[in-house]
LODREN-502312 format. One record per residue: y, z, x of N, C-alpha, C in turn. Coordinates in steps of 0.1 Angstrom, whole numbers, plus 5000, padded with zeros to 4 digits. Example, Ala and Ser with C-alpha at 12.3 -4.5 7.8 and 13.67 -1.06 7.14 Angstrom:
494350785132495550785123496750785132 497850715128498950715137500050795129 
***
This chain:
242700326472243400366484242500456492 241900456505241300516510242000636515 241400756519241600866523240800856534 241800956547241501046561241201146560 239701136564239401316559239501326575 240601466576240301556585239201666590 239101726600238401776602238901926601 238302066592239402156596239102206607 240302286613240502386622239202466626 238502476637236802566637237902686642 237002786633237602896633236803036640 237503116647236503196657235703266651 234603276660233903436652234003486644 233603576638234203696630232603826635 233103916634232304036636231304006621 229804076624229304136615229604186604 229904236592229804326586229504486587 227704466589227504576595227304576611 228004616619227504566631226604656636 226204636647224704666650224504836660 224004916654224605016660224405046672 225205186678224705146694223605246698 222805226707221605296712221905436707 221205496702221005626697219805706708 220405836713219605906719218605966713 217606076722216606146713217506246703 217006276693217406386684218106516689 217906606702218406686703219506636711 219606536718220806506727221906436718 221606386701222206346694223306456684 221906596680222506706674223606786684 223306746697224206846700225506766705 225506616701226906596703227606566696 227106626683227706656669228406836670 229306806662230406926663229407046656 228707046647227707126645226907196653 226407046662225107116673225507146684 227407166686227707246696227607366689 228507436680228607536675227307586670 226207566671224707626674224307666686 224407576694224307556711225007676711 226207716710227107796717226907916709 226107936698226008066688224808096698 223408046697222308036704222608096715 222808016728223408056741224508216742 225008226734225808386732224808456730 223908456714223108556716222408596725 222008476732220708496747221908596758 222708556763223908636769223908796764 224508836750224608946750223409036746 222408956742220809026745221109056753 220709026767221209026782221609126785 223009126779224209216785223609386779 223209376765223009516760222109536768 220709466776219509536780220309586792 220609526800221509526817222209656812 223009666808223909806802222909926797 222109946791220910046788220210096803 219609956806219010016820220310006829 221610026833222110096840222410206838 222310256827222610436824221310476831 220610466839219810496844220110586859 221410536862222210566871222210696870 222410796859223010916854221311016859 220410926856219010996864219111056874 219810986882219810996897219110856907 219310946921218910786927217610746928 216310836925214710816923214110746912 215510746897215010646890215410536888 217310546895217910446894216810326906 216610406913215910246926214610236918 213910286915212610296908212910196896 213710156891214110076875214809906882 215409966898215609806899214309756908 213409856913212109796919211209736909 211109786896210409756887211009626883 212409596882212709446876212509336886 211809386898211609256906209809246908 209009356898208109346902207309306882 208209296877208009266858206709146864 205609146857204409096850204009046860 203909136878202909176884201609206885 200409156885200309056896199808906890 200008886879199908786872201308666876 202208756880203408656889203308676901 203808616910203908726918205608786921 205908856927207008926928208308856927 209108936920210008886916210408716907 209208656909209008536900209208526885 209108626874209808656868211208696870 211908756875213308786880213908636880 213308576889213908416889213908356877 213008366869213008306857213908306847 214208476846215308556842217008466842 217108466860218308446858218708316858 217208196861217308076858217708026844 216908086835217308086819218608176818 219408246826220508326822221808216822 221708136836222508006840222407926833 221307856829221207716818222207806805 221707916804222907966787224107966790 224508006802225808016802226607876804 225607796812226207616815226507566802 225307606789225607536778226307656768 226907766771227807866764229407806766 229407776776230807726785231207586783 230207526788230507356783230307336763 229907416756230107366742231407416734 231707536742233007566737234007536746 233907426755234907366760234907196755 233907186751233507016742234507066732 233907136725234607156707235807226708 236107236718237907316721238807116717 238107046731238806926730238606846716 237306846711236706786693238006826689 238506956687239207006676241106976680 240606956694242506886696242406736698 241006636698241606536694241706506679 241206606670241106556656242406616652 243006726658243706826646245306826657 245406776672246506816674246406986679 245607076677245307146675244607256689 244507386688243207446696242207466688 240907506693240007556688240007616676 240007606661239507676652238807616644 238107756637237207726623237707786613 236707736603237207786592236107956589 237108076591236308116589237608316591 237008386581238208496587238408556600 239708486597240308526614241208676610 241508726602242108866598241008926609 239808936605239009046608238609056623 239108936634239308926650240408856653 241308856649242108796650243208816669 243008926673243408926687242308886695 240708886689239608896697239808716702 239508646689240208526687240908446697 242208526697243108446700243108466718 242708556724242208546734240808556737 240008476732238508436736238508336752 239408286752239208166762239408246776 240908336773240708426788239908526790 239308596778238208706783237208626788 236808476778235508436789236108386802 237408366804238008296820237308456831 237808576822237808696833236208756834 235508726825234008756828233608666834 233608516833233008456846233408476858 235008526862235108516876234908696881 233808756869234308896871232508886877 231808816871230508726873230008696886 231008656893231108596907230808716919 231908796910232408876920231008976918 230709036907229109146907228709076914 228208926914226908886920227308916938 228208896943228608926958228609056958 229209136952229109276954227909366955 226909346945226109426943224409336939 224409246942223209146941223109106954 224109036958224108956975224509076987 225609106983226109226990227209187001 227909037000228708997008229809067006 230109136993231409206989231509326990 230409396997230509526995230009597016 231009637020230509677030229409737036 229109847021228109967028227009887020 226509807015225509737010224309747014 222809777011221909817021220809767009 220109667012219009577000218109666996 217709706984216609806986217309906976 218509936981219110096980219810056964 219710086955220410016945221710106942 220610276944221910356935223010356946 222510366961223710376970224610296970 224310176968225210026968226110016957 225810076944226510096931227910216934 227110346939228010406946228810436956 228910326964229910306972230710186975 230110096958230809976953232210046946 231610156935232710206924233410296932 233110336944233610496954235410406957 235310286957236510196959237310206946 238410216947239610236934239910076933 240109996939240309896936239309806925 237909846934236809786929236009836912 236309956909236510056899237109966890 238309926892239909896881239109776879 238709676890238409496886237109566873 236009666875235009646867235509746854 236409836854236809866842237609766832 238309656839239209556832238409456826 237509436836236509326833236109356820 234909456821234309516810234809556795 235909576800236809586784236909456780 237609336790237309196786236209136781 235309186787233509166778233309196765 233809326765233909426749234409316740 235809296743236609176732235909046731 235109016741234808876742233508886734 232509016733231209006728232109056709 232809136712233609196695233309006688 234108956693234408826685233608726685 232908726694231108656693230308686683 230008826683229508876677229708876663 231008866656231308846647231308686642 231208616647231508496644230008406650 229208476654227908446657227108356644 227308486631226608446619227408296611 229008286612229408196610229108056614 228808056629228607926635226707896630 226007976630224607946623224707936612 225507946596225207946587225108016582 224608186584224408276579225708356579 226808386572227908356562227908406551 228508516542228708546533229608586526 230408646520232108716517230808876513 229908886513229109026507229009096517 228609016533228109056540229309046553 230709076546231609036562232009176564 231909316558232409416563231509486569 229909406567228709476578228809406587 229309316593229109156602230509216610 231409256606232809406614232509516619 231409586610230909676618229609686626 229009596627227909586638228709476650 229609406648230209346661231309486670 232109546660232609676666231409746673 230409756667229709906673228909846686 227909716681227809646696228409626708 229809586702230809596713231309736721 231209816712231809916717230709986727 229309996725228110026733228109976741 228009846749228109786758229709836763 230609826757231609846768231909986772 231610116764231610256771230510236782 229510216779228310186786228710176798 229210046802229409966815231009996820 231810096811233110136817232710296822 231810346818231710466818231210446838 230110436846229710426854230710406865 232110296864232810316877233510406875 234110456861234710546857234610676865 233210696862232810836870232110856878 231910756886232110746903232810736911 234010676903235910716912236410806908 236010876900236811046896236011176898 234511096909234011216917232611276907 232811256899231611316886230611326891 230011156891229111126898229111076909 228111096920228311096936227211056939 
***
């Protein structure tokens, strides 16, 4: 009895197994768009920031000199590794590398804000003690909202001078003092500055966590040098409108 052999059914495609992976960038544009090589990026980029901030805060108590060394200390920062630069060329450099840190301080902990609410439903956290900053913590996102726009506003005030009426280029200590001589303008840099304080407190603390360096031996020195950093920079830079609107200093 003969048999019809049919033909079977051709059946579609099927994927690879391993399929083929997709274009891989160079190594650092790969690490850092791993959850890791933000939270380096964004430890990195902090420290460069509040380096920054502690130097900028030291040489502003310079202010307390008076006005021959306060203008004398901002003439010198536009004339740093003269005449091998030329003027102010370093200065540029300065705030050129101050911007790239903060572009990539801001965009990695706004990457790994959203990393951690598409995986978790979630905001931002680590694993890591939150007892010991726990308000710093929980408002990190608006201290850094109020120092960038507090950012804005120094740079027009007292850099550009579009914010400040009596503004005169050159004149540093005059410009300072009749920036803070305003009670309004006083209150924005006292509020600010305290917002800096919390926002460096909890950086600062959680700096060593995001690199690795991490211990349970080492968390009640890693509390008190984030406290005492913090707190130097923020008397520092609260102290100066303080007592230019209450007459002290004139």
């Amino acid at each position: 009895m003969a048999t019809t052999l049919e033909s079977a059914p051709e059946r579609p495609p099927t994927a690879p197994i391993h399929p083929r992976p997709a274009r891989r960038g160079p190594w650092p544009v790969e690490f850092y768009r791993s959850a890791v090589g933000k939270k380096w990026v964004m430890a990195v980029s902090g420290l460069l920031i509040i380096g920054f901030v502690f130097i900028h805060a030291l040489g502003n108590l310079k202010v307390y000199f008076g006005a021959d060394d306060f203008n004398h200390y901002g003439e010198w920062l536009r004339t740093i590794l003269v005449p091998f630069l030329p003027r102010t060329v370093f200065l540029w450099i300065l705030r050129i590398g101050l911007i790239t840190a903060f572009v990539f301080h801001i965009h990695s902990a706004y990457s790994l804000t959203r990393m951690n609410q598409r995986s978790r439903g979630a905001g931002y956290q680590q694993d890591r003690d939150w007892q010991a900053a726990d308000f710093a913590s929980r408002t990190m996102r608006w201290t850094g909202v109020i120092v960038g726009l507090f950012l804005i506003f120094h740079l027009l005030d007292l850099t550009w001078g579009t914010a400040n009426p009596d503004f005169h280029r050159g004149d540093v200590y005059d410009n300072v003092i009749a920036s803070f001589e305003r009670v309004p303008v006083a209150i924005v840099y006292i509020a600010a500055n305290i917002a800096l304080g919390i926002h460096i407190f909890h950086g600062a603390w959680s700096m060593f966590q995001s690199l690795g360096w991490n211990s349970p031996r080492y968390n009640s020195w890693r509390r008190a040098f984030a406290i005492a950093f913090a707190a130097v920079i923020t008397i520092g830079n609260v102290s100066m409108p303080l007592l230019v609107v209450t007459g002290v200093v004139n």
